[in-house]
N, CA, C and O atoms as a MOPAC input file, in Angstrom:
PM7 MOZYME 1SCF
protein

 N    -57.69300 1   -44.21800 1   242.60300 1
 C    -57.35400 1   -42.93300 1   242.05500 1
 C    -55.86600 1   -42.69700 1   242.24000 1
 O    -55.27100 1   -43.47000 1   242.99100 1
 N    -55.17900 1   -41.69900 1   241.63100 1
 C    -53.96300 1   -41.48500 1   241.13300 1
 C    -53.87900 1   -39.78700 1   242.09300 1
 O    -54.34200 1   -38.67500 1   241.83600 1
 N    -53.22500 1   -40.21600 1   243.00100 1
 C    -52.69900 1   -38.51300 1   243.70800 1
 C    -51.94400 1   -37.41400 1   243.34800 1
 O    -50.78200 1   -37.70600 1   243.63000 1
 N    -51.98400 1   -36.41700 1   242.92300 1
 C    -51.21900 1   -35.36300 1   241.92100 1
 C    -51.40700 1   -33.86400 1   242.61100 1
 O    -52.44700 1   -33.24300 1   242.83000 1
 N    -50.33200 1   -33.58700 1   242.81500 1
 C    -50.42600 1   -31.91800 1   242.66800 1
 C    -49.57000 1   -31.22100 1   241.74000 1
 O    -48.36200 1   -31.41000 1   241.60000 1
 N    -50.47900 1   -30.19000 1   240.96000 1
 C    -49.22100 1   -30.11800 1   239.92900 1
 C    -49.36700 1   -31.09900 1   239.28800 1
 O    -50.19600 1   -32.00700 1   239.21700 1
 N    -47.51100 1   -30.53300 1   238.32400 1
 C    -47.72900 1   -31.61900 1   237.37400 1
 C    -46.94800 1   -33.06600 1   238.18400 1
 O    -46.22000 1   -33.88200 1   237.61900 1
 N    -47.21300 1   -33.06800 1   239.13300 1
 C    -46.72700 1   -34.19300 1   240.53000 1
 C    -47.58600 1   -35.31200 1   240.11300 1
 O    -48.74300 1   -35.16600 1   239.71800 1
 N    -46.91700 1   -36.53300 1   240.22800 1
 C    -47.84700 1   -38.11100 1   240.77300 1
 C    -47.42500 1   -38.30700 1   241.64300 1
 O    -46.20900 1   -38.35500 1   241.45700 1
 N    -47.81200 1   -38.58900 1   243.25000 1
 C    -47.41400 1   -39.10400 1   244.16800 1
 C    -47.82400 1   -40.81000 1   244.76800 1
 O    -48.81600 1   -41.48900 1   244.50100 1
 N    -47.04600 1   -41.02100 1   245.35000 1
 C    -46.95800 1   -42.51700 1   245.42600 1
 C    -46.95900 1   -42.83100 1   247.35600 1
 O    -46.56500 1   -42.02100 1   248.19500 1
 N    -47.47400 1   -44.11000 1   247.60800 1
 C    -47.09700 1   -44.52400 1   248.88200 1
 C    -46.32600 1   -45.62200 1   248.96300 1
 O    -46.63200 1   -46.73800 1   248.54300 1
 N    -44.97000 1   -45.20100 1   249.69300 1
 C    -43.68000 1   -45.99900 1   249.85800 1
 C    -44.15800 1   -46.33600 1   251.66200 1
 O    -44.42300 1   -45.59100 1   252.60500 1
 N    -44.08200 1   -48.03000 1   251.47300 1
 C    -43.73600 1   -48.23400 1   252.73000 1
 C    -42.71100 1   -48.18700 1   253.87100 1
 O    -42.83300 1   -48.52000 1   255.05000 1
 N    -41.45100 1   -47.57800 1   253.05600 1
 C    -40.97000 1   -46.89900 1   253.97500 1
 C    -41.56700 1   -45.71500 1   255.37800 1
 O    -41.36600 1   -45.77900 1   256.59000 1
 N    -42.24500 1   -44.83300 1   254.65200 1
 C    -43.14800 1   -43.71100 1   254.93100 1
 C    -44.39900 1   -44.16400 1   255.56800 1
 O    -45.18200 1   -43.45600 1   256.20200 1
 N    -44.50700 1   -45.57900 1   255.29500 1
 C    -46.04400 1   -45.72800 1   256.10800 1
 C    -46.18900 1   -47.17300 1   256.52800 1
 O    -47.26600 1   -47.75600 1   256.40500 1
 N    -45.02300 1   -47.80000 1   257.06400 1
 C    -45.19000 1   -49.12500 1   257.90100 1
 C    -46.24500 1   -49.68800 1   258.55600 1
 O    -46.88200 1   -48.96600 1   259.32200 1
 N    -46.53200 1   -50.72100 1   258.42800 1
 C    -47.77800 1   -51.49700 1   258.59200 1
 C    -49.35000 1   -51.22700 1   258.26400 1
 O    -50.39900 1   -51.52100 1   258.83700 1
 N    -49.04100 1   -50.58500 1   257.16600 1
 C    -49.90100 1   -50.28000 1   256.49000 1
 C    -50.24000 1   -51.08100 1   255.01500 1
 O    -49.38800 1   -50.92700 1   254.14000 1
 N    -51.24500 1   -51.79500 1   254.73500 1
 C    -51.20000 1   -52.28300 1   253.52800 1
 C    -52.00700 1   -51.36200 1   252.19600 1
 O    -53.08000 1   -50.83200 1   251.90400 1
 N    -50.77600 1   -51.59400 1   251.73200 1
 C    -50.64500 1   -50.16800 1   250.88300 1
 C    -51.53700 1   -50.52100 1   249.59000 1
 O    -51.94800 1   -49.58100 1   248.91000 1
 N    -51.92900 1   -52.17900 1   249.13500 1
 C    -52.87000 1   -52.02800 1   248.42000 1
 C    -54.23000 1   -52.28400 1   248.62400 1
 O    -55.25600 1   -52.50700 1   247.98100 1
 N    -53.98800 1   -52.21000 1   249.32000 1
 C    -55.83900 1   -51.90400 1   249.94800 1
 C    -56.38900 1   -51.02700 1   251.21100 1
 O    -57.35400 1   -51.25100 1   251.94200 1
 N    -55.44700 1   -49.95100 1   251.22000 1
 C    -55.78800 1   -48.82500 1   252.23500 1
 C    -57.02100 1   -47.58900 1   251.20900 1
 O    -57.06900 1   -47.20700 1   250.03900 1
 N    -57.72400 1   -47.37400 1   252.28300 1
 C    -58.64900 1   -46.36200 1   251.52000 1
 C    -58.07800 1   -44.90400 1   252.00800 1
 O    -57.49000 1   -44.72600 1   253.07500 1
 N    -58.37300 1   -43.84400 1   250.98100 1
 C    -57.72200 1   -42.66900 1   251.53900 1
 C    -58.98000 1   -41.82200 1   251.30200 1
 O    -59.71400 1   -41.62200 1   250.33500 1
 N    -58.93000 1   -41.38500 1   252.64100 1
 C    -59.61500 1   -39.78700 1   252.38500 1
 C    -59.73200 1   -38.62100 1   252.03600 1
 O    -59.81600 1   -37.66200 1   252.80400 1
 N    -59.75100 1   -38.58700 1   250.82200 1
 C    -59.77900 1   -37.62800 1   250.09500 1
 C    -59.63500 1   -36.08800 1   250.47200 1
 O    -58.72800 1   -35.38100 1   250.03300 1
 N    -60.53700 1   -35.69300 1   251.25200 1
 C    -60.60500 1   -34.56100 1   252.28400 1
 C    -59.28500 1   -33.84300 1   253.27900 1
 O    -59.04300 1   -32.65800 1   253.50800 1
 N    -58.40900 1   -35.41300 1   253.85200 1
 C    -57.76700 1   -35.12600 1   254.20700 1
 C    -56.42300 1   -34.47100 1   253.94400 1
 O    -55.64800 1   -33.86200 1   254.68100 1
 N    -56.39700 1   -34.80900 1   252.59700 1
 C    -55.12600 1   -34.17000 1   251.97200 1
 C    -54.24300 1   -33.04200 1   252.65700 1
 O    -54.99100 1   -32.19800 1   253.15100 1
 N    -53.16500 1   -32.80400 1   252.81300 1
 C    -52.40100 1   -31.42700 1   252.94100 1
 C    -51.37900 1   -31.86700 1   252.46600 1
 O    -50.93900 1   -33.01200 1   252.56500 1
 N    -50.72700 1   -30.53000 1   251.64700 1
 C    -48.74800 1   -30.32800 1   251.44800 1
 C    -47.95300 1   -29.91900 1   252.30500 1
 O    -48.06700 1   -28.75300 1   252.68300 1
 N    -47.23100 1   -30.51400 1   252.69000 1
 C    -46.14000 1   -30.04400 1   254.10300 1
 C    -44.46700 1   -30.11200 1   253.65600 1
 O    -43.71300 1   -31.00400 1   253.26400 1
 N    -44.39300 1   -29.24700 1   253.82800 1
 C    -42.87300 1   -29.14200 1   253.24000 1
 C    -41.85300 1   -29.91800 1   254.18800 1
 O    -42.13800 1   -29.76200 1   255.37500 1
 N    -41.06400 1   -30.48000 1   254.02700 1
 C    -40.13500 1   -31.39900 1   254.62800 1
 C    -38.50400 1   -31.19800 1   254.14300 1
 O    -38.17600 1   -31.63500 1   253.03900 1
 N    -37.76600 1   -30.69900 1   254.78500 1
 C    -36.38900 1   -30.23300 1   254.63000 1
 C    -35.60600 1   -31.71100 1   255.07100 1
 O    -34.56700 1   -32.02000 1   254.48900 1
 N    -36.15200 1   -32.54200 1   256.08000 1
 C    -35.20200 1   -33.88900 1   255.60800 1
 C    -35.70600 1   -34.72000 1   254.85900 1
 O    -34.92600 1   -35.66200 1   254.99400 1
 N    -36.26700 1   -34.95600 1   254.34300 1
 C    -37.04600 1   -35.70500 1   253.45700 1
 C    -36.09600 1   -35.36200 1   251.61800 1
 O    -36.35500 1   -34.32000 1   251.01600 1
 N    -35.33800 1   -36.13900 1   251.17100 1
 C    -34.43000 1   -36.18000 1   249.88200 1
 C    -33.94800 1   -34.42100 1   249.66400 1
 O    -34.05500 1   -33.53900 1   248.81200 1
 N    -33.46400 1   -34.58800 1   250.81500 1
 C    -32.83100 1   -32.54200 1   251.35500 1
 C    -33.77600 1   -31.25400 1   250.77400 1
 O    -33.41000 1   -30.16900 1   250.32200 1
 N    -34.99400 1   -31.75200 1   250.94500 1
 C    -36.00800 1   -30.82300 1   250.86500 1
 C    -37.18500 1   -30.95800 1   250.07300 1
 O    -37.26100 1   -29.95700 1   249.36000 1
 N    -38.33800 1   -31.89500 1   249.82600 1
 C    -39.80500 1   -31.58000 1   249.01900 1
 C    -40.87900 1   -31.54600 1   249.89900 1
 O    -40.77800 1   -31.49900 1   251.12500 1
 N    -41.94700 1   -31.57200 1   249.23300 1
 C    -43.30800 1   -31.28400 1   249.44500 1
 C    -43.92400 1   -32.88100 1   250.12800 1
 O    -43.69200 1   -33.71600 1   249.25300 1
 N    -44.37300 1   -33.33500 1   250.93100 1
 C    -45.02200 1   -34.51000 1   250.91600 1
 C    -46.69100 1   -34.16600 1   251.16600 1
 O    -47.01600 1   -33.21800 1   251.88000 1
 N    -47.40900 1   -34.78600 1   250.69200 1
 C    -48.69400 1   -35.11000 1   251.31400 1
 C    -49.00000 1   -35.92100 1   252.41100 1
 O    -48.36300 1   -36.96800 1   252.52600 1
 N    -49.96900 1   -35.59900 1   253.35200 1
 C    -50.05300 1   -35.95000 1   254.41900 1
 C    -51.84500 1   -35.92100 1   254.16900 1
 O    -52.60200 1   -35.08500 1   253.67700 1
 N    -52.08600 1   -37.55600 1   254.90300 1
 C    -53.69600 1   -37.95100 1   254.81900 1
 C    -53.80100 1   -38.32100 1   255.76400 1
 O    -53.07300 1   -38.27500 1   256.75600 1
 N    -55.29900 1   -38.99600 1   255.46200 1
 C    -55.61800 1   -40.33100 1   256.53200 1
 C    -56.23500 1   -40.93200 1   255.93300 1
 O    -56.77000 1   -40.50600 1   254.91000 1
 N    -56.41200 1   -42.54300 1   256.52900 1
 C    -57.03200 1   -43.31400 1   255.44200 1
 C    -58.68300 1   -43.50400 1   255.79500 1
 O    -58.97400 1   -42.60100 1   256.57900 1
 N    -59.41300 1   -44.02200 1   255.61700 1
 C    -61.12800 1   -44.18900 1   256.05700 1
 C    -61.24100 1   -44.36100 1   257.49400 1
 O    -62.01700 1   -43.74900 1   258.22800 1
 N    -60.30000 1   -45.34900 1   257.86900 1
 C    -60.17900 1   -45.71300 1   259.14200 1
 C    -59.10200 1   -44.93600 1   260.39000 1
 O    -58.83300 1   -45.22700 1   261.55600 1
 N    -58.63500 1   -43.71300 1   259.36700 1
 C    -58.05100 1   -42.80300 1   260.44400 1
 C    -56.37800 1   -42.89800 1   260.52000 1
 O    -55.80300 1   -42.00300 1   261.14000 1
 N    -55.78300 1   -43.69900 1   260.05400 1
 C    -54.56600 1   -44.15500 1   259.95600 1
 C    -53.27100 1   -43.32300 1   259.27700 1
 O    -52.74000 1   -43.95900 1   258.36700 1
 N    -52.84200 1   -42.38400 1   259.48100 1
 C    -52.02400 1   -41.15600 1   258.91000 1
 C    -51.08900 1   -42.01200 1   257.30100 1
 O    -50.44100 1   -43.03100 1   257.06000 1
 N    -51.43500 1   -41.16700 1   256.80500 1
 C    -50.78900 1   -42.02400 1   254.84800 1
 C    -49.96500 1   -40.59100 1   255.03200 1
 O    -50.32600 1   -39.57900 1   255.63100 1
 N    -48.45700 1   -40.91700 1   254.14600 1
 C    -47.82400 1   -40.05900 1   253.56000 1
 C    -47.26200 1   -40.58400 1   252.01000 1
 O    -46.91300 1   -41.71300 1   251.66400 1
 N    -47.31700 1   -39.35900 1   251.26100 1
 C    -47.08000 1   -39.37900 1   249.91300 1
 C    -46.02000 1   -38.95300 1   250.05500 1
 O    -45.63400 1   -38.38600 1   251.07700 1
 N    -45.21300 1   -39.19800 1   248.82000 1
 C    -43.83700 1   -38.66000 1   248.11300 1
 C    -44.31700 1   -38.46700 1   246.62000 1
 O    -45.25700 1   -39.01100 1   246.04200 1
 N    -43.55300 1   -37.69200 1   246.23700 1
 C    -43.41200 1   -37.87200 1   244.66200 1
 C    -43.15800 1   -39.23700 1   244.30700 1
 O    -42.61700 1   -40.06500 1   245.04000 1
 N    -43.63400 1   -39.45000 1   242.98900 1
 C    -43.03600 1   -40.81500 1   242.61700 1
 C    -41.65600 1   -41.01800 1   241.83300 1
 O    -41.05500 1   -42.07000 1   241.61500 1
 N    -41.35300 1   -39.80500 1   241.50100 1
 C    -39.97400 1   -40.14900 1   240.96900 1
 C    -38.97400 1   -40.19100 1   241.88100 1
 O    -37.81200 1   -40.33200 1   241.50000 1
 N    -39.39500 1   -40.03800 1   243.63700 1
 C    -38.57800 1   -40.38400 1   244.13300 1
 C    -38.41500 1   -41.51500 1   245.02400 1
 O    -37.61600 1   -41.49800 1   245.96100 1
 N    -39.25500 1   -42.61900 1   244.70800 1
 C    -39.45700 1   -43.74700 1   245.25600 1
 C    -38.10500 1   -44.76600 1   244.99200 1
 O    -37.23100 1   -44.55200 1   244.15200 1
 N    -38.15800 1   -45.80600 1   245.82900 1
 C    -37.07100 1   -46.88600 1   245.71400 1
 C    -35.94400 1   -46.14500 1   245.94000 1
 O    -35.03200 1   -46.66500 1   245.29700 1
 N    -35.48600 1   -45.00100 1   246.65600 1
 C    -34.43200 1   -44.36300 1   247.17300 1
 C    -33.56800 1   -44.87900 1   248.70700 1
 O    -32.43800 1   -44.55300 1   249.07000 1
 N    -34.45900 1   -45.68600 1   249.32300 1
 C    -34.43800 1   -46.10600 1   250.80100 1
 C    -33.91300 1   -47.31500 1   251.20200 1
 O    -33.70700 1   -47.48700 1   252.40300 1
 N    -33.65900 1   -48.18300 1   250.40400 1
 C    -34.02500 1   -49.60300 1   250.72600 1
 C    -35.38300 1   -49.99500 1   249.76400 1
 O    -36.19400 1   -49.26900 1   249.19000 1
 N    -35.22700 1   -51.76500 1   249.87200 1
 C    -36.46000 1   -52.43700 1   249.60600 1
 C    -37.68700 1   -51.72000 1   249.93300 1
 O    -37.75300 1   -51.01700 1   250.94200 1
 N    -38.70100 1   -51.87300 1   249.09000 1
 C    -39.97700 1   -51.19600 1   249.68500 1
 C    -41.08900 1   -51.70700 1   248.72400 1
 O    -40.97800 1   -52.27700 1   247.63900 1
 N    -42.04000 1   -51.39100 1   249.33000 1
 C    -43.67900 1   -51.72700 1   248.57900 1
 C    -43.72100 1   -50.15000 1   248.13400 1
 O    -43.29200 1   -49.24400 1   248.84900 1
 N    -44.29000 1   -49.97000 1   246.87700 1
 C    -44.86300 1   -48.43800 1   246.58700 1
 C    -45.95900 1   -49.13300 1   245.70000 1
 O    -45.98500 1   -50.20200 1   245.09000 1
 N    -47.22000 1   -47.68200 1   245.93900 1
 C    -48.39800 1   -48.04900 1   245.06000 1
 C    -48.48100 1   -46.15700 1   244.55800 1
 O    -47.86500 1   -45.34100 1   245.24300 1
 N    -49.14200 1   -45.79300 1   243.57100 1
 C    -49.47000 1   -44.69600 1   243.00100 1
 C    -51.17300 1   -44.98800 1   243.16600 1
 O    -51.77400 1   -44.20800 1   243.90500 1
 N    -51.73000 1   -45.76600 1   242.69300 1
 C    -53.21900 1   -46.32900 1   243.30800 1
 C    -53.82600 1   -46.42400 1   244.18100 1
 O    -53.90000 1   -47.55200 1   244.66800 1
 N    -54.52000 1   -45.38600 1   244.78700 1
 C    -55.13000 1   -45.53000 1   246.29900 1
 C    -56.88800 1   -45.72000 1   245.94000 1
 O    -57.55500 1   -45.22300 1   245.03200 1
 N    -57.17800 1   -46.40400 1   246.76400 1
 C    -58.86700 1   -47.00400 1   247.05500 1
 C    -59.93100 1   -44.95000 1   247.50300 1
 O    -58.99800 1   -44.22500 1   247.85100 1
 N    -60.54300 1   -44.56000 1   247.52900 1
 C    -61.07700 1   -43.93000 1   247.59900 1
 C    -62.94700 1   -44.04900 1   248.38700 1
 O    -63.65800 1   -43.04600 1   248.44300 1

């Protein structure tokens, strides 16, 4: 599934979620929240999860991915 709030797509950058394999993490749906983040690209919204197995996932928007350095990003999460 495809994560959205709004007219938002959010994505998981491994920057944001190290040692995590980002294409085959399951997310829990349930867990979702928006948390506002003032250092995060000088101020958005991120989502904050967990995955099946408990493991904290954070979202970004996707238009602001590949901002960091090299990175893995997926918009596709397992459910």
């Amino acid at each position: 599934m495809a994560v959205t709030r709004g007219p938002l797509v959010y994505c998981l950058e491994s920057v944001d979620n190290p040692g995590i394999d980002l294409f085959n993490v399951e997310l829990d749906p349930d867990s979702l929240q928006a948390e506002f983040s003032p250092t995060h690209f000088g101020g958005i919204t991120l989502l904050r999860g967990r995955s099946g197995s408990g493991q904290p996932l954070t979202f970004i928007p996707y238009f602001l991915w590949a901002n960091r350095g090299e990175s893995e990003m997926t918009v596709y999460v397992k459910y």
